[in-house]
N, C-alpha and C positions, 0 to 999 in steps of 0.2 A: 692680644697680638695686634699692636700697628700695621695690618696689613689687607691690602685692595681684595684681596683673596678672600675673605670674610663677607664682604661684602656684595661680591659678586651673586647674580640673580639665579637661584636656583633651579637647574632641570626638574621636571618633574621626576618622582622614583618611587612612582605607587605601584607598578607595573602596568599598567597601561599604555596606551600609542597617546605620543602628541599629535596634538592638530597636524594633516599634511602628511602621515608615515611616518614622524620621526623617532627612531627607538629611547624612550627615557633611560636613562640609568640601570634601574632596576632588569630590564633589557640586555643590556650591553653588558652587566655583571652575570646575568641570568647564562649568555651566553658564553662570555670566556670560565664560567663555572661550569658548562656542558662540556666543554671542551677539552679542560681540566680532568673530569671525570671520566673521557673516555681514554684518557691517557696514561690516568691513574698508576696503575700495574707495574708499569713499564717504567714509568717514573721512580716509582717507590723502590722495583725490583733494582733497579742498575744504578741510583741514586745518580742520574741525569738531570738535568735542567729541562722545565717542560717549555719546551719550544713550541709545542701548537697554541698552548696556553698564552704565550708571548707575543705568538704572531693573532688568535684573535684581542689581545688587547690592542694591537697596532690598528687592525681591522676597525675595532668598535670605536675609537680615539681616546678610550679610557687612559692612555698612558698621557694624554692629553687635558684629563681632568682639573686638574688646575690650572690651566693656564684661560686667560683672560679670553672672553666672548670676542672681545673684540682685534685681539691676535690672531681668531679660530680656533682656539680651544673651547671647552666645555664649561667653561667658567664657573665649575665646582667650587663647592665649601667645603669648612670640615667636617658637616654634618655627610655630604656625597660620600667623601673619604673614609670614615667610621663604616655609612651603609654599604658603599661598596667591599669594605676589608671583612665586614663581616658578613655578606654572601659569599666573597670566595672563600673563604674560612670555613665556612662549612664543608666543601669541596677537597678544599689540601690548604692546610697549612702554610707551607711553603709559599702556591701561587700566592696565596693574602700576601704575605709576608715581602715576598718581592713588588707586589706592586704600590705597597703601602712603604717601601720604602724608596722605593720609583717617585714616587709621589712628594716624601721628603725631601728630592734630590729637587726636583724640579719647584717646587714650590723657592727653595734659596735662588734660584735661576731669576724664576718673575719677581723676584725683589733685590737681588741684589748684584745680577748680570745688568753689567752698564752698555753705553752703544760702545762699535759695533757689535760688539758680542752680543746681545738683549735681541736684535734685530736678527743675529744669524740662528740664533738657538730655537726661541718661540716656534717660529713656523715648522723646526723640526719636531720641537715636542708637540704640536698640535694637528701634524698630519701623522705621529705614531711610527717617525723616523726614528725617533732618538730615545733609545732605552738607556735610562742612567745607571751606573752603579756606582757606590762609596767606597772610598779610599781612608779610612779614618783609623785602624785598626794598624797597630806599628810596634814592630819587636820591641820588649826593654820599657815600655813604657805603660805595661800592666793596665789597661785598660782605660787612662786616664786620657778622655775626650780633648783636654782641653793644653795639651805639650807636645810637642812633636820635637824631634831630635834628627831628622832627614833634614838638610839646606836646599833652600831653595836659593836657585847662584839664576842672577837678571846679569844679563850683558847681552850690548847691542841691539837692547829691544824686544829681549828674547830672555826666557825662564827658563833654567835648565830642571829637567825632570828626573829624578834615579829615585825610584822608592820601593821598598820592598814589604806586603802587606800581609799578612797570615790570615786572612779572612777577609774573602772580599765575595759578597754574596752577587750571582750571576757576571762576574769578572770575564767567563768567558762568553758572554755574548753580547756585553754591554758595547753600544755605538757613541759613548763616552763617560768619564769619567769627572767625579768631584774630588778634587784628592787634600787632603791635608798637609802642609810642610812648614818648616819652620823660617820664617819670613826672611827676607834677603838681609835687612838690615837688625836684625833680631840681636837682641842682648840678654835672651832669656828666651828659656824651654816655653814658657807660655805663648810667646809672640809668634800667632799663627798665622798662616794666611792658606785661604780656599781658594783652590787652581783647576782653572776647568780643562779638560784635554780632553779631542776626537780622540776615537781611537787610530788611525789613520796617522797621529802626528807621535805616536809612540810605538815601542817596541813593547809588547806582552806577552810576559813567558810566566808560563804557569809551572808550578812546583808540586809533586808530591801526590797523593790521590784524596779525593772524597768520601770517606764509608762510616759514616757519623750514624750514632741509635736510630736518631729521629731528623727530622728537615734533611730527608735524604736528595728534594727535587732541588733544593735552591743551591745548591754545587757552587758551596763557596771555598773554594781553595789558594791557595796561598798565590797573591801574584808578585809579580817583579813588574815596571812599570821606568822606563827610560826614553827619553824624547827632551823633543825644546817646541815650547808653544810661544805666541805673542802675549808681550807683555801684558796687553788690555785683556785677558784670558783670567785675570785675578777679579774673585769676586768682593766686590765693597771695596777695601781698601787693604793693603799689606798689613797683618797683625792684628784683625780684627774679627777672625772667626768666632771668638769668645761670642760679639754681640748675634752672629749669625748661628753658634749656635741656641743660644738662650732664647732669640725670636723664631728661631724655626724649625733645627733640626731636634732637640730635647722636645717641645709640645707636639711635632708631629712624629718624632719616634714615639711615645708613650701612649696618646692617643690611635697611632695607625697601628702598632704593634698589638695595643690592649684590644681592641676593635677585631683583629685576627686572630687572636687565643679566644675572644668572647665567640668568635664566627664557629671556630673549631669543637670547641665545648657542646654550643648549642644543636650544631649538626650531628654530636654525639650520641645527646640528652635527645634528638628529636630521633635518631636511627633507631634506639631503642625503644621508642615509645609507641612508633609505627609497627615494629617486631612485636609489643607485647599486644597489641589489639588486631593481631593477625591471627584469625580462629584457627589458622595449623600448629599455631607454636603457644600461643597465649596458656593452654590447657598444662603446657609444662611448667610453669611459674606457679607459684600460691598468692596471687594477685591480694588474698584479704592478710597476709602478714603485714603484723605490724610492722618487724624488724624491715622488710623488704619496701614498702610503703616510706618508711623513714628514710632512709639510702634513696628513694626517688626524690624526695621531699628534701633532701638536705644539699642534693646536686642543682633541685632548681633555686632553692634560696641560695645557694653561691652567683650561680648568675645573673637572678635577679639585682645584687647587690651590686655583683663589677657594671652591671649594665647603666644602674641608675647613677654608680661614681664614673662613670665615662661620661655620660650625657652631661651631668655636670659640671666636668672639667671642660668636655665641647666648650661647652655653651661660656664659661668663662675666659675660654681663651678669644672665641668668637667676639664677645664684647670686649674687645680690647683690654681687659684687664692689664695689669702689672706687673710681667710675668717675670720680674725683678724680685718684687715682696715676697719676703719667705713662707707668709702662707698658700701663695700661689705656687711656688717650690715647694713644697711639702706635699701638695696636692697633686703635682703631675710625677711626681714621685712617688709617693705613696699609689698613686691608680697605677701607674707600670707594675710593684711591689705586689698589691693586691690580686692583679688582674693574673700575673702569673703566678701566686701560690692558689687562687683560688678556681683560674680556668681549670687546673691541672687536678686540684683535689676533686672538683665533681666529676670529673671522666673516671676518677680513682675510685670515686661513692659509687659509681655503675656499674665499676668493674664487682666490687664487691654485690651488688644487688645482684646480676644475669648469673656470675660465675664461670666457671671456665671455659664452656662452651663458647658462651658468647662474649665476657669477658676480658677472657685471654687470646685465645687462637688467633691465625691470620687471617681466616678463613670468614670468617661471621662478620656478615653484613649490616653488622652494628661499626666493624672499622674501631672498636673501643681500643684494642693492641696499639694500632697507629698512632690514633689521638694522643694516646700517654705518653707514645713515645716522641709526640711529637714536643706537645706541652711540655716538656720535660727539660728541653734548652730553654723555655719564657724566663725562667730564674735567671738561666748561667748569660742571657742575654745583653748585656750591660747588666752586670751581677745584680743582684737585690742585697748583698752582704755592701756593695761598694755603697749604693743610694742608701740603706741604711747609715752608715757613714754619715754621709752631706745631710740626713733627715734629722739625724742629732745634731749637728750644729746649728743646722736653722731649729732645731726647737729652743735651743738658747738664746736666739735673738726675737721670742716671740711669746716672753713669759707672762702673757695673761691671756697665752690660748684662744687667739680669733682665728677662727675661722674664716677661709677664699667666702 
């Protein structure tokens, strides 16, 4: 990834204080995951959007995290990004899920919001005004990122807005909008272009209700989305979202995504692990079973493995790699693919290990019910059947098998 983002100087995220009181990272995630957690119940019971959870990332500047030191932001990488999505992840799903795509929204912002826009946005995303949410998701067009079939009509300087979105995760609280439409001058379903909107300069009417198995807190329901913004409100240039998605939104959906089922899993794998070397309950297990031993053992070698293909894809997209070449496609393709059948199978090896008690019920403070059910959308998530797809054709432009 060609981008100032990578580069930027790291906060510390050991958990300790910076010189001066200043909260590291590891802090600021520490705390919108306490917060998360006392909200939990509530969240989960009435599949709500966690709003305290929202308002301390506003609090800590986490919704701030990428954006440039020198704007005020926090001048995070994607390594912040990955360690932030996987503490809250351990916490709720969901919260991960929403700020790591928070994060995606704003990251296309610091690179490809031009002036005036660049100048009015920044200071919002870095004092933790401006929660983003995605608009990418469009009846009729089965899941494919990169067509849109809504017109975007410019006249008098002005973009007219009507779209109607069947999933738009935290739509109703978001203080703007990245929308996807199909560009003024368009001659084909592909030619897209990315439009920013306050919410302030649109009408949002929401459709239908929330009550989905799992990612019950990120209340993403269907919106309708109508306004007229200014022209210079288009990011990069009319038709060109293909290159904005390929440089930003594909490497940091898979990495932030995969970073919050790794977060979710391990908070799983660690509830349980604390439950079994608790002397009130430990004596219920037969801790020297093999069978039982292996089912531990086969949940942490799954996350060992998504862990060490994450860090790897990091670290590649970080050096600037060529996130064009189709081994580099194949890689953040495949870590999405992986990350969600194999977060989902070790919460699934646990369940088998504890059993129904702890396993199943709502009740058991292992949280292993949730996890599965949360895991359980990572697949239908930009499917793994559609990237299987696109991962066979690039294996046929790469027939002597090099590997990113």
């Amino acid at each position: 990834m060609t981008t100032a983002a990578v580069k930027k100087a790291k906060a510390p995220a050991d958990g300790g204080v910076t010189p001066g009181g200043t909260p590291t990272l590891a802090e600021r995630a520490a705390s919108v995951a306490r917060v998360a957690g006392q909200d939990l119940a509530r969240t989960e019971r009435d599949a709500v959007f966690p709003e305290q959870a929202l308002a301390e990332m506003r609090r800590t500047g986490l919704l701030g995290l990428l954006v440039p030191a020198a704007d005020g932001g926090l001048g995070g990488t994607l390594a912040d990004l990955v360690d932030v999505s996987m503490i809250l992840g351990r916490t709720d799903m969901s919260v991960a899920m929403i700020f790591a795509m928070h994060c995606q929204q704003s990251e296309a912002i610091v690179r490809y919001a031009q002036s005036p826009l660049r100048e009015e946005l920044l200071p919002l995303l870095a004092s933790g005004d401006l929660y983003l949410a995605s608009v990418t998701t469009e009846p009729g067009k089965g899941g494919h990122l990169f067509k849109s079939y809504a017109p975007l009509r410019e006249a008098g300087g002005t973009l007219e807005i009507d779209r109607t979105a069947p999933i738009v995760t935290g739509g109703t609280m978001a203080d703007g909008f990245l929308i996807t439409m199909r560009s003024p001058e368009a001659t084909a379903d592909h030619h897209v272009s990315l439009v920013y909107a306050h919410r302030r300069q649109l009408r949002v009417e929401t459709a239908g209700q929330w009550c989905p198995m799992g990612m019950r807190a990120s209340h993403s329901l269907p919106l309708t989305l109508t306004g007229s913004v200014p022209a210079h409100q288009v990011l990069g240039e009319h038709g060109a979202f293909h290159r904005i998605a390929q440089g930003v939104f594909g490497p940091l959906a898979h990495l932030g995504w995969s970073a919050a089922w790794l977060g979710t899993a391990c908070g799983a794998l660690s509830r349980v692990l604390h439950l079994l070397r608790d002397p009130k309950v430990r004596k219920r297990f037969d801790l020297g079973s093999e069978l039982f031993l292996t089912r531990l053992s086969r949940s942490r070698q799954r996350l060992d493995g998504v862990h060490a293909l994450l860090r790897r894809t990091q670290e590649l997209v970080e050096g600037e790699a060529d996130l064009s070449a189709p081994g580099i496609q194949l890689l953040l393709n495949n870590l999405k693919i992986t990350a969600a059948e194999e977060c989902y199978a070790a919460v699934n090896d646990l369940v088998d290990a504890v059993g129904l008690r702890h396993g199943y019920l709502q009740d058991s403070p292992t949280r292993l019910e949730k996890s599965l059910r949360d895991l359980r959308s990572a697949a239908l998530n930009y499917s793994n059947d559609r990237l299987h797809l696109a991962d066979g054709q690039l294996c046929l432009l790469d027939p002597d098998v090099n590997f990113a």
